[in-house]
HTML snippet that shows the backbone in 3Dmol.js (N, CA, C, O; Angstrom):
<script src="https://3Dmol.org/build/3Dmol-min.js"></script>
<div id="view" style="width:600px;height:400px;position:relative"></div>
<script>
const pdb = `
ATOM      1  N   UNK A   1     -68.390  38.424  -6.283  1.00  0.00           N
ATOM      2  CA  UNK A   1     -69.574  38.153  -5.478  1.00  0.00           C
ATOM      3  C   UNK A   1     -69.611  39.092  -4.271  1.00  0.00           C
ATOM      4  O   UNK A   1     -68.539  39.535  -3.858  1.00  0.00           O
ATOM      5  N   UNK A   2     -70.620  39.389  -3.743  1.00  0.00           N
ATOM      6  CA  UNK A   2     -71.047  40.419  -2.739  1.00  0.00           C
ATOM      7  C   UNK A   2     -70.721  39.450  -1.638  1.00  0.00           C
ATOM      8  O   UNK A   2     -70.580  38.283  -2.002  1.00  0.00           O
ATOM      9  N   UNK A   3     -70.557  39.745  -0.215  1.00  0.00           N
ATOM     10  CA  UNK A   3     -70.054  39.358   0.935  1.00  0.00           C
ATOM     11  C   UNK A   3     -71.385  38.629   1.948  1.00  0.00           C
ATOM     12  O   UNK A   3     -71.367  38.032   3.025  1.00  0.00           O
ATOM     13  N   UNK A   4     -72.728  39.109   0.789  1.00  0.00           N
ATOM     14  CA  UNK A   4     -74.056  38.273   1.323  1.00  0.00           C
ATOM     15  C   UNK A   4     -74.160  36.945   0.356  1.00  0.00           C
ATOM     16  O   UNK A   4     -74.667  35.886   0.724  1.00  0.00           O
ATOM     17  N   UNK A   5     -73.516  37.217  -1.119  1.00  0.00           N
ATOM     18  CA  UNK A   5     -73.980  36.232  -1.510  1.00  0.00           C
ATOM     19  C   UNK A   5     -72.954  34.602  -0.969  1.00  0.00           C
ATOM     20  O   UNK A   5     -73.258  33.410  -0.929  1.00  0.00           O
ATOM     21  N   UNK A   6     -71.741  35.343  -0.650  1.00  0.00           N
ATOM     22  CA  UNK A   6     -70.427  34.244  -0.225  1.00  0.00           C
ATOM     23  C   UNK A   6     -71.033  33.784   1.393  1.00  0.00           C
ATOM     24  O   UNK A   6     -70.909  32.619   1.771  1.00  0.00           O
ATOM     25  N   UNK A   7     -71.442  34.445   1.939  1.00  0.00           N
ATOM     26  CA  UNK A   7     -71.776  34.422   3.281  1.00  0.00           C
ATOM     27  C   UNK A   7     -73.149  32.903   3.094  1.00  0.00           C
ATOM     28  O   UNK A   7     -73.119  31.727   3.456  1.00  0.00           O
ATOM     29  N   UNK A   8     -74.084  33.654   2.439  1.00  0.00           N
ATOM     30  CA  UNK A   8     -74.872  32.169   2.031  1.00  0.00           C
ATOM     31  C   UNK A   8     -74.409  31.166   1.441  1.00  0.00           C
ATOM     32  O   UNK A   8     -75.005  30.113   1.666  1.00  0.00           O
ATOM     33  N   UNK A   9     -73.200  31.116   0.486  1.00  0.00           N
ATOM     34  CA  UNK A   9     -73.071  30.024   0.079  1.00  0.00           C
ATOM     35  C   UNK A   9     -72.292  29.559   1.055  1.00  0.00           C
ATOM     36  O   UNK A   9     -72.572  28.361   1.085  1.00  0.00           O
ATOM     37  N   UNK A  10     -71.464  29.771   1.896  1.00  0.00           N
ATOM     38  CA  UNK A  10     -70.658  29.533   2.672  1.00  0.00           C
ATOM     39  C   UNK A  10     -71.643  28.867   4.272  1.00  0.00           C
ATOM     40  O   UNK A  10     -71.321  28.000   5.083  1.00  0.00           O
ATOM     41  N   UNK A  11     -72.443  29.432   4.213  1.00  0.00           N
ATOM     42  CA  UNK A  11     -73.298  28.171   5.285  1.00  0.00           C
ATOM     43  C   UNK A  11     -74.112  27.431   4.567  1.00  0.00           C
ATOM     44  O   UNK A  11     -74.697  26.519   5.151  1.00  0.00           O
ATOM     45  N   UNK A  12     -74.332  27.627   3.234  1.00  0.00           N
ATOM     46  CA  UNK A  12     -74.721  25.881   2.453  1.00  0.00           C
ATOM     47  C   UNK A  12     -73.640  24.974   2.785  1.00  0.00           C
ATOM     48  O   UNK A  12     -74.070  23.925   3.265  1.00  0.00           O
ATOM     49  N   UNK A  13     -72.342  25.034   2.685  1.00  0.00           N
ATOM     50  CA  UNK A  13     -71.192  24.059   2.618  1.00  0.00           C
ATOM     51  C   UNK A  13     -71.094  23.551   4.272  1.00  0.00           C
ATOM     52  O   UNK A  13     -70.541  22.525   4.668  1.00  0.00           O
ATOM     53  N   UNK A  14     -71.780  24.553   5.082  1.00  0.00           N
ATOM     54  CA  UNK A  14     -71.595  23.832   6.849  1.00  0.00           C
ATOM     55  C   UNK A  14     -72.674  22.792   7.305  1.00  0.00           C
ATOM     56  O   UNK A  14     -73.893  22.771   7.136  1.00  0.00           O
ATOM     57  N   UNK A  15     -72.157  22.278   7.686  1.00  0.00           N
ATOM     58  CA  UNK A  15     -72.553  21.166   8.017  1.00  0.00           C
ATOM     59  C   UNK A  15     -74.115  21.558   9.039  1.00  0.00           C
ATOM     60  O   UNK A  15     -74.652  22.630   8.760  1.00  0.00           O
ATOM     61  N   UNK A  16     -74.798  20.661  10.205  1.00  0.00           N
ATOM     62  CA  UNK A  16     -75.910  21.480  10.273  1.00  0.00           C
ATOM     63  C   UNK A  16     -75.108  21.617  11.778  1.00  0.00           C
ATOM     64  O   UNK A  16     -75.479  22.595  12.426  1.00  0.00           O
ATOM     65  N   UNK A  17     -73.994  20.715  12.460  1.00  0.00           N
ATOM     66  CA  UNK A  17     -73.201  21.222  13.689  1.00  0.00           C
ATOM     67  C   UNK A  17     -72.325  22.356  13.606  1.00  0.00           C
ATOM     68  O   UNK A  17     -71.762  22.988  14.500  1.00  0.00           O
ATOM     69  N   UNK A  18     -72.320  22.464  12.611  1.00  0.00           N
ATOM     70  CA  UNK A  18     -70.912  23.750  12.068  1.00  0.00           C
ATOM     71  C   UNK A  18     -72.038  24.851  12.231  1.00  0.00           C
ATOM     72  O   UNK A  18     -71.838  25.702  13.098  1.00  0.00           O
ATOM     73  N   UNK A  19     -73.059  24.912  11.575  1.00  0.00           N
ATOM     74  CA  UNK A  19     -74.013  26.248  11.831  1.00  0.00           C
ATOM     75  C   UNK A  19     -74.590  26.459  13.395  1.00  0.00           C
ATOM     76  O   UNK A  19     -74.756  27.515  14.007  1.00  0.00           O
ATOM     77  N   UNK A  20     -74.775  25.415  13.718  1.00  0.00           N
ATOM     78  CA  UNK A  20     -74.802  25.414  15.177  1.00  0.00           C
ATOM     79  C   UNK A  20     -73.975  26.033  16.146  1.00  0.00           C
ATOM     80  O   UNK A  20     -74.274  26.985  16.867  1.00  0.00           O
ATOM     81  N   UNK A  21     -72.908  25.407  16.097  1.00  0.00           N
ATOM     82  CA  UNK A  21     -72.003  25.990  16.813  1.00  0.00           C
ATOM     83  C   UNK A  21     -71.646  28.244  16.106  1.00  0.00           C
ATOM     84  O   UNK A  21     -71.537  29.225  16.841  1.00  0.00           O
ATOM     85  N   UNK A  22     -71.587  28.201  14.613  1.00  0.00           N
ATOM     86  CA  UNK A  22     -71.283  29.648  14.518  1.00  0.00           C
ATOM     87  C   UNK A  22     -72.620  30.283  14.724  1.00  0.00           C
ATOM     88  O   UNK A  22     -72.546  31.506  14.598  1.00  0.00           O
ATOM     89  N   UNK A  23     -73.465  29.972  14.920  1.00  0.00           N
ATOM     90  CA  UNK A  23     -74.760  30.692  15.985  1.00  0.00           C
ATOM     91  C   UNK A  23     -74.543  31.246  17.381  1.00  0.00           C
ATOM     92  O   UNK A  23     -74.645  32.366  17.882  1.00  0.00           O
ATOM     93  N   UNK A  24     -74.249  30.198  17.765  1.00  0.00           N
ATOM     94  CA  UNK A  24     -73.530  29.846  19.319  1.00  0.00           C
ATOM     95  C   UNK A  24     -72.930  31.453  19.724  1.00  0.00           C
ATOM     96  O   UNK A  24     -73.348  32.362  20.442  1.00  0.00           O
ATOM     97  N   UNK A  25     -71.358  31.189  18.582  1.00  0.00           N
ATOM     98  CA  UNK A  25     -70.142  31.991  18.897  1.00  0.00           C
ATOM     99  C   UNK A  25     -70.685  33.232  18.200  1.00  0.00           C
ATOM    100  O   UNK A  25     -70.131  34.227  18.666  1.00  0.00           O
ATOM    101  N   UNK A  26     -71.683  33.569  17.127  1.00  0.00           N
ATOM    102  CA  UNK A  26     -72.109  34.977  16.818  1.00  0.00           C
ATOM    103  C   UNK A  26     -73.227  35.247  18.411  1.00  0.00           C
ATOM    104  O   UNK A  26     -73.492  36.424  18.652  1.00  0.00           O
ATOM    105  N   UNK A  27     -73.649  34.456  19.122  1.00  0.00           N
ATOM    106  CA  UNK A  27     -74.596  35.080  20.406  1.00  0.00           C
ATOM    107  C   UNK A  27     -73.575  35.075  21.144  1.00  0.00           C
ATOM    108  O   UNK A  27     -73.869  35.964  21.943  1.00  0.00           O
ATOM    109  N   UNK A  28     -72.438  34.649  21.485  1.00  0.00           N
ATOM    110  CA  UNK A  28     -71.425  35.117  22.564  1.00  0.00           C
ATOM    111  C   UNK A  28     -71.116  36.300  22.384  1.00  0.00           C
ATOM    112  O   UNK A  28     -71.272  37.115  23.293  1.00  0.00           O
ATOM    113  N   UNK A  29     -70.550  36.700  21.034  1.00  0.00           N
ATOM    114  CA  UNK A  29     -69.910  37.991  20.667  1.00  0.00           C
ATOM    115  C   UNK A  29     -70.800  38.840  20.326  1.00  0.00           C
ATOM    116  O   UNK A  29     -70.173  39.726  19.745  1.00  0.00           O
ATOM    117  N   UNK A  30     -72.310  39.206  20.343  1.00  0.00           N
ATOM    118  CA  UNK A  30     -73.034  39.844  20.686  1.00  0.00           C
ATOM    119  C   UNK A  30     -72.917  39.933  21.835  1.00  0.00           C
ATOM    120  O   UNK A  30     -72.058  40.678  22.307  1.00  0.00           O
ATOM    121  N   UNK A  31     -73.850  39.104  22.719  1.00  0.00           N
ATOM    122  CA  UNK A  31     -73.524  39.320  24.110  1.00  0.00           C
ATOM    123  C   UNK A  31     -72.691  40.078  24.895  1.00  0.00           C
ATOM    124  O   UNK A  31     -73.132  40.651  25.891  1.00  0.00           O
ATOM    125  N   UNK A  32     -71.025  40.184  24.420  1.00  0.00           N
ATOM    126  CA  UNK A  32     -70.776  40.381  24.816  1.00  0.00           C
ATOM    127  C   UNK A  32     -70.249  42.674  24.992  1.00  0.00           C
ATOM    128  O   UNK A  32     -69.704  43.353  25.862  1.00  0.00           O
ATOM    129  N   UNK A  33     -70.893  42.981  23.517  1.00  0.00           N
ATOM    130  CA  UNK A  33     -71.189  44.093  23.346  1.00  0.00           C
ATOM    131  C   UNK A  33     -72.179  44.572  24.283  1.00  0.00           C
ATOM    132  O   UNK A  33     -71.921  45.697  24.711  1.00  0.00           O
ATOM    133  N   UNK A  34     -73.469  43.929  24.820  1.00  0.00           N
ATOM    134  CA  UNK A  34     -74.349  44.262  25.769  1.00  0.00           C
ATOM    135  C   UNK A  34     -73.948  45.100  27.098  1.00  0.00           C
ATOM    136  O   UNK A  34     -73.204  44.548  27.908  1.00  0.00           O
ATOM    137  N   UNK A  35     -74.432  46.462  27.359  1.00  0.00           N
ATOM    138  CA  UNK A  35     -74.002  47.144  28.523  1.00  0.00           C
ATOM    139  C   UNK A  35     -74.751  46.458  29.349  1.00  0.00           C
ATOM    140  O   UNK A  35     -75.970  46.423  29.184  1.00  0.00           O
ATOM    141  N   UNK A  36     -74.189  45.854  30.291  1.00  0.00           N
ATOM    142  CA  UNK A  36     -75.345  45.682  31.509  1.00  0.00           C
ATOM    143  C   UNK A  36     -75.693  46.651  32.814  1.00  0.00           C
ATOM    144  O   UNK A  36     -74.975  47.038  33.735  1.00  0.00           O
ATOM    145  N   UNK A  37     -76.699  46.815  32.594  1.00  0.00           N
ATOM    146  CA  UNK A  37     -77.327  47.707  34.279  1.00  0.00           C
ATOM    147  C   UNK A  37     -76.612  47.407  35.156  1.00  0.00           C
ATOM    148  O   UNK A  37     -76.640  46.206  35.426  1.00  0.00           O
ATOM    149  N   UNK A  38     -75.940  48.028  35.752  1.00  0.00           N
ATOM    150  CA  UNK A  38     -75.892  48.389  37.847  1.00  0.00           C
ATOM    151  C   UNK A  38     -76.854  47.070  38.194  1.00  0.00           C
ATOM    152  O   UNK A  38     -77.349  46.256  37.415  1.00  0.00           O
ATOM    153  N   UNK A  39     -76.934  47.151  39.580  1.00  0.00           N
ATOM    154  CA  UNK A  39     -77.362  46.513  40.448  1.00  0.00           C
ATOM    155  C   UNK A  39     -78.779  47.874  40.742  1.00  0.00           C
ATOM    156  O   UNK A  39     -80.007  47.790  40.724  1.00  0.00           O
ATOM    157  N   UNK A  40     -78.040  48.762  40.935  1.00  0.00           N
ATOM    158  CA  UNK A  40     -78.883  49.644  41.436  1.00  0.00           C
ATOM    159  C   UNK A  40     -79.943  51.045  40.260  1.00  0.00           C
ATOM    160  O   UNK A  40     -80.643  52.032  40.486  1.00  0.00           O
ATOM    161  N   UNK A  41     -79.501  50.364  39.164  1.00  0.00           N
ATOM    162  CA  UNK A  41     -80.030  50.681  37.863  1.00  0.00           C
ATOM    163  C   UNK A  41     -81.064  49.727  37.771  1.00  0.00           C
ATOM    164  O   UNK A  41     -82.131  50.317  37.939  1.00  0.00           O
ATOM    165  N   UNK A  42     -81.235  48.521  37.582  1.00  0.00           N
ATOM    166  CA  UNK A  42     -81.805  47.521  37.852  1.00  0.00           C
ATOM    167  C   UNK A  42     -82.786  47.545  38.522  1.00  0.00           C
ATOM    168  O   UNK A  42     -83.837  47.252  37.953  1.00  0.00           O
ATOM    169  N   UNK A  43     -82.833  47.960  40.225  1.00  0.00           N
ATOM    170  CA  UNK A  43     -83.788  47.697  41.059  1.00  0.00           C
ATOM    171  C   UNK A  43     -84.326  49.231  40.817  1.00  0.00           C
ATOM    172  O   UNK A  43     -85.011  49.692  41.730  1.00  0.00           O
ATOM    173  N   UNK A  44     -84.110  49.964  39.808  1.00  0.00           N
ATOM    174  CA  UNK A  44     -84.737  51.307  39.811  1.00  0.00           C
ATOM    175  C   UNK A  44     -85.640  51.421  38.715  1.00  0.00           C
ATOM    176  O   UNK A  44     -86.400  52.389  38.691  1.00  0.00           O
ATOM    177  N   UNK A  45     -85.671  50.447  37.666  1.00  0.00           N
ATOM    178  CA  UNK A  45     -85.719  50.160  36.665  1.00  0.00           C
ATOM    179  C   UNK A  45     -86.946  49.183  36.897  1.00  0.00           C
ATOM    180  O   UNK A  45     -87.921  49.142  36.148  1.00  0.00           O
ATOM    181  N   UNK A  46     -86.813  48.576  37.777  1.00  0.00           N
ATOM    182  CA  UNK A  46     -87.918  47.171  38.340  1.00  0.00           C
ATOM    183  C   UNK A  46     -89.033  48.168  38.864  1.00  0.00           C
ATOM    184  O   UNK A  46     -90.178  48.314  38.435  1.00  0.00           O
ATOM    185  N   UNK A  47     -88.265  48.940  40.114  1.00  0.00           N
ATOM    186  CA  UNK A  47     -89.457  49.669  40.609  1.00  0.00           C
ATOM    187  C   UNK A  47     -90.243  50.634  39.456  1.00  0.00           C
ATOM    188  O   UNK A  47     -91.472  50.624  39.520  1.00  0.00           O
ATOM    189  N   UNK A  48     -89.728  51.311  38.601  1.00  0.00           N
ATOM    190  CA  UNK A  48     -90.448  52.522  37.618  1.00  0.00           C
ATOM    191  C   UNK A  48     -91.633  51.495  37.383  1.00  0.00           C
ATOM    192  O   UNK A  48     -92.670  51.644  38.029  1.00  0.00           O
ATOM    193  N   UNK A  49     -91.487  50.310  36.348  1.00  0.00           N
ATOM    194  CA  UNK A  49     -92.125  49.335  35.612  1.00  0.00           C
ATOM    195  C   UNK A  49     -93.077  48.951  36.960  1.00  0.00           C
ATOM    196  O   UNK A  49     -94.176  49.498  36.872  1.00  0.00           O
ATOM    197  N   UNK A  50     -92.967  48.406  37.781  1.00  0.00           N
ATOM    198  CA  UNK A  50     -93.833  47.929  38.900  1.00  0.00           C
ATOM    199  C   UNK A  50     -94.970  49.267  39.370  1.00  0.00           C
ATOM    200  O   UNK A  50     -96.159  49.119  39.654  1.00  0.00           O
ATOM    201  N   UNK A  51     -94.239  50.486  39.348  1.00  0.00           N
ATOM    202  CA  UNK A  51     -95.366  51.801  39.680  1.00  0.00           C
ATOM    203  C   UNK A  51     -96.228  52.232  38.575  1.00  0.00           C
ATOM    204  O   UNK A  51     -97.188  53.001  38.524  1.00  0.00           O
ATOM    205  N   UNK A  52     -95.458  51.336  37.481  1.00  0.00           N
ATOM    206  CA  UNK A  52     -96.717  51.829  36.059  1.00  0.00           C
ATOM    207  C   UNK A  52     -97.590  50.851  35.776  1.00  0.00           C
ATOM    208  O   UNK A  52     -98.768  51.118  35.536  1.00  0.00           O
ATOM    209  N   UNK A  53     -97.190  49.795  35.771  1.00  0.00           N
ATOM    210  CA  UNK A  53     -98.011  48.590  35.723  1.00  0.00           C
ATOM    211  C   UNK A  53     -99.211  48.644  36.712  1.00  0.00           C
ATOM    212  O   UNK A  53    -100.297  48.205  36.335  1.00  0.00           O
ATOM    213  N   UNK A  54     -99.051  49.206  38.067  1.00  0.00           N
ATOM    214  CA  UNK A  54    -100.075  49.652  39.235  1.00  0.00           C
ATOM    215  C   UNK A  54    -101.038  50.381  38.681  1.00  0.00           C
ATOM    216  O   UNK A  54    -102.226  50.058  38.699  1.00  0.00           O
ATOM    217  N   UNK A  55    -100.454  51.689  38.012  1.00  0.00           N
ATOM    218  CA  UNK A  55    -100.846  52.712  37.322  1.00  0.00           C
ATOM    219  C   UNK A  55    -101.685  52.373  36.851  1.00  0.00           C
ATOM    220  O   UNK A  55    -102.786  52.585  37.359  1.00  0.00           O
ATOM    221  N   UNK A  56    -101.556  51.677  35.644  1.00  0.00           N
ATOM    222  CA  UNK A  56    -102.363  51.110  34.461  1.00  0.00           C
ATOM    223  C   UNK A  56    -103.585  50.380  35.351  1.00  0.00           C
ATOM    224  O   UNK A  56    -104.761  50.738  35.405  1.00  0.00           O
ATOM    225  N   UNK A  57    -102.959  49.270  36.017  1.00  0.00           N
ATOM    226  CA  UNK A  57    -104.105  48.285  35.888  1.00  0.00           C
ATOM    227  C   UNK A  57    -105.708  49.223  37.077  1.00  0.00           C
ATOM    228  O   UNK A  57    -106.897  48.924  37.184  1.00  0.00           O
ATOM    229  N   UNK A  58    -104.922  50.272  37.671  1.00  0.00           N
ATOM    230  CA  UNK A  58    -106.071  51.078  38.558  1.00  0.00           C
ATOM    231  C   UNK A  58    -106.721  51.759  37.681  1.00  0.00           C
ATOM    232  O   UNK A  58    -107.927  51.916  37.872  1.00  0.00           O
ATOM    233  N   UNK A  59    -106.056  52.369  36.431  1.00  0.00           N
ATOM    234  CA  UNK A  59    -106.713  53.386  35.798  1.00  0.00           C
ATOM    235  C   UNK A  59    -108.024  52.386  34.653  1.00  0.00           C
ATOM    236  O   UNK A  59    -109.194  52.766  34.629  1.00  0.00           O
ATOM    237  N   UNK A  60    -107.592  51.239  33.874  1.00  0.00           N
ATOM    238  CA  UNK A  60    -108.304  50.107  33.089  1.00  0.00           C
ATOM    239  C   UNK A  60    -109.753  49.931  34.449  1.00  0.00           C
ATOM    240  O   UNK A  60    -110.952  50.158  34.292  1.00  0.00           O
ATOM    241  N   UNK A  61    -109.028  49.460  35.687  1.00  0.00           N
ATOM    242  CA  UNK A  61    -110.181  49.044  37.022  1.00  0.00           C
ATOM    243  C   UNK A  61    -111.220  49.865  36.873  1.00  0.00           C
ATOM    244  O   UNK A  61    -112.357  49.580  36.497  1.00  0.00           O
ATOM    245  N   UNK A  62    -110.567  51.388  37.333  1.00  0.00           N
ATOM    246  CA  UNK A  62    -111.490  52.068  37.056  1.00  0.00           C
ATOM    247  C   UNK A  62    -112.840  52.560  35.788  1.00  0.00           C
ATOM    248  O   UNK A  62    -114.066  52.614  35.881  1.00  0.00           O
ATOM    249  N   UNK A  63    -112.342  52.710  35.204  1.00  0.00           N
ATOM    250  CA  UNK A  63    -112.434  52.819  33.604  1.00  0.00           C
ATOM    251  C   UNK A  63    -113.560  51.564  33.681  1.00  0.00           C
ATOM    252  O   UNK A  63    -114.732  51.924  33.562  1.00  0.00           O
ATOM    253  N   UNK A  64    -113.389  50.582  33.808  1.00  0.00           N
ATOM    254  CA  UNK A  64    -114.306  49.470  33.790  1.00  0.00           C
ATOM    255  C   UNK A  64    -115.607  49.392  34.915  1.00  0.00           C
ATOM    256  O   UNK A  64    -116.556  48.616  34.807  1.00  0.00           O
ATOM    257  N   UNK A  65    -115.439  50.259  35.876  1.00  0.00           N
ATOM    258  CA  UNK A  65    -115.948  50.181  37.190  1.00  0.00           C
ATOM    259  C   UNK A  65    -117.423  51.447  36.359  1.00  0.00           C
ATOM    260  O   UNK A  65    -118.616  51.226  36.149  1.00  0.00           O
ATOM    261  N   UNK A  66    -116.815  52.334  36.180  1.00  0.00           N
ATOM    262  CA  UNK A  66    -117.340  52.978  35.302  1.00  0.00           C
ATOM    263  C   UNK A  66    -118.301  52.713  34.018  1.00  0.00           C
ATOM    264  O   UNK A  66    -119.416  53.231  33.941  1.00  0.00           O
ATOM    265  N   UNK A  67    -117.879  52.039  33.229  1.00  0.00           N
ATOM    266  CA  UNK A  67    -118.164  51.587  32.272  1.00  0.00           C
ATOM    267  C   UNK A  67    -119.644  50.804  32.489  1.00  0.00           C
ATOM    268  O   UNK A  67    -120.658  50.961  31.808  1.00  0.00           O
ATOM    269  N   UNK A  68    -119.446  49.872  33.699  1.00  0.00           N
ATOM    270  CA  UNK A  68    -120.380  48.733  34.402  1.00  0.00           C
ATOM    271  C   UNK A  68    -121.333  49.676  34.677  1.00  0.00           C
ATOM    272  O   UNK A  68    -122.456  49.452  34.225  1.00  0.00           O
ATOM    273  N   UNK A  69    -121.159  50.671  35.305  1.00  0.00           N
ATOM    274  CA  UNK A  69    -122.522  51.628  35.941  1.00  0.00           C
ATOM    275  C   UNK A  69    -123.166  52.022  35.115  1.00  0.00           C
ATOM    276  O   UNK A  69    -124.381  52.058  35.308  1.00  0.00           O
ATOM    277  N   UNK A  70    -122.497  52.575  33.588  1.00  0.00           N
ATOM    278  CA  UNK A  70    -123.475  53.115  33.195  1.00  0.00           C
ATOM    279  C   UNK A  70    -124.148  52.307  31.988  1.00  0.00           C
ATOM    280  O   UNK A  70    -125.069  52.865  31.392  1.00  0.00           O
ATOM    281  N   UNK A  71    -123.677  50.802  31.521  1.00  0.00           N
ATOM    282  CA  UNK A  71    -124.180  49.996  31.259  1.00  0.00           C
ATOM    283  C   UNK A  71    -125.469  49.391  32.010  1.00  0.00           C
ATOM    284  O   UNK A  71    -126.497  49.049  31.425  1.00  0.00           O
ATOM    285  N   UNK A  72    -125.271  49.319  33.281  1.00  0.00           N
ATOM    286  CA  UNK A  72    -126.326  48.609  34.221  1.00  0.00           C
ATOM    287  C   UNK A  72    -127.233  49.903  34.523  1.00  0.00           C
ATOM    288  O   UNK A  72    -128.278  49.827  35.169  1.00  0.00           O
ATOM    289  N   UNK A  73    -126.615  51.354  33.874  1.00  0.00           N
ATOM    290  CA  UNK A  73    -128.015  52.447  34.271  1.00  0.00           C
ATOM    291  C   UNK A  73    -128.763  52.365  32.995  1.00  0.00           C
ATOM    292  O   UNK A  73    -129.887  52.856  32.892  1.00  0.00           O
ATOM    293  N   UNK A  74    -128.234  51.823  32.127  1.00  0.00           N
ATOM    294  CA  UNK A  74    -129.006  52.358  30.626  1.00  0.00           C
ATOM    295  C   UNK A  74    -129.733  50.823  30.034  1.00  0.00           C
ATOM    296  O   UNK A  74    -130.576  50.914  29.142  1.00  0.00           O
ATOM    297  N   UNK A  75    -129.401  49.608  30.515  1.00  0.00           N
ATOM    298  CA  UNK A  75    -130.112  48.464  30.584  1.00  0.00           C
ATOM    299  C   UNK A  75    -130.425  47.693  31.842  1.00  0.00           C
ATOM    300  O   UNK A  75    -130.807  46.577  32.194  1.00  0.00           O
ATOM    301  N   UNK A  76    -130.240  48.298  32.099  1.00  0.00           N
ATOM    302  CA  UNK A  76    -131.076  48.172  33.850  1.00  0.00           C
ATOM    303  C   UNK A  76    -131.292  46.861  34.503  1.00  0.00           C
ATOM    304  O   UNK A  76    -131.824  46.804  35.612  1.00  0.00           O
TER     305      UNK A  76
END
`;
const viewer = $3Dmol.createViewer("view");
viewer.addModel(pdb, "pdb");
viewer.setStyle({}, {cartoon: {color: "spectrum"}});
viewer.zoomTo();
viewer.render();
</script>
């Protein structure tokens, strides 16, 4: 048998706390592969996202501000 098909039969036989818990302990040991950001990676990372999000929502504003004028010039 292939190591997917033992792997499924092998959480048919767990109970539904037994799968619970090896959920659990497979998101710990992920987790714990995760690089985490700096402190100061982080707040650099916050600011980029916060100056584009500005970005965007002025450039959509505009774009719409626009849009309104020449809607309200062509149906008046």
């Amino acid at each position: 048998m292939t190591d997917a098909v033992a792997s499924h039969e092998e959480k048919k036989k767990l109970g539904l706390f037994s799968r619970i818990g090896l959920f659990y302990r497979q998101v710990v040991y992920e987790l714990r592969k995760v690089v985490w950001p700096t402190r100061k990676q982080l707040s650099t990372y916050t600011a980029v996202v916060l100056v584009f999000v500005t970005f965007i929502i002025a450039v959509v504003s505009l774009l719409d501000l626009v849009l309104t004028k020449i809607v309200f010039l062509v149906f008046g």
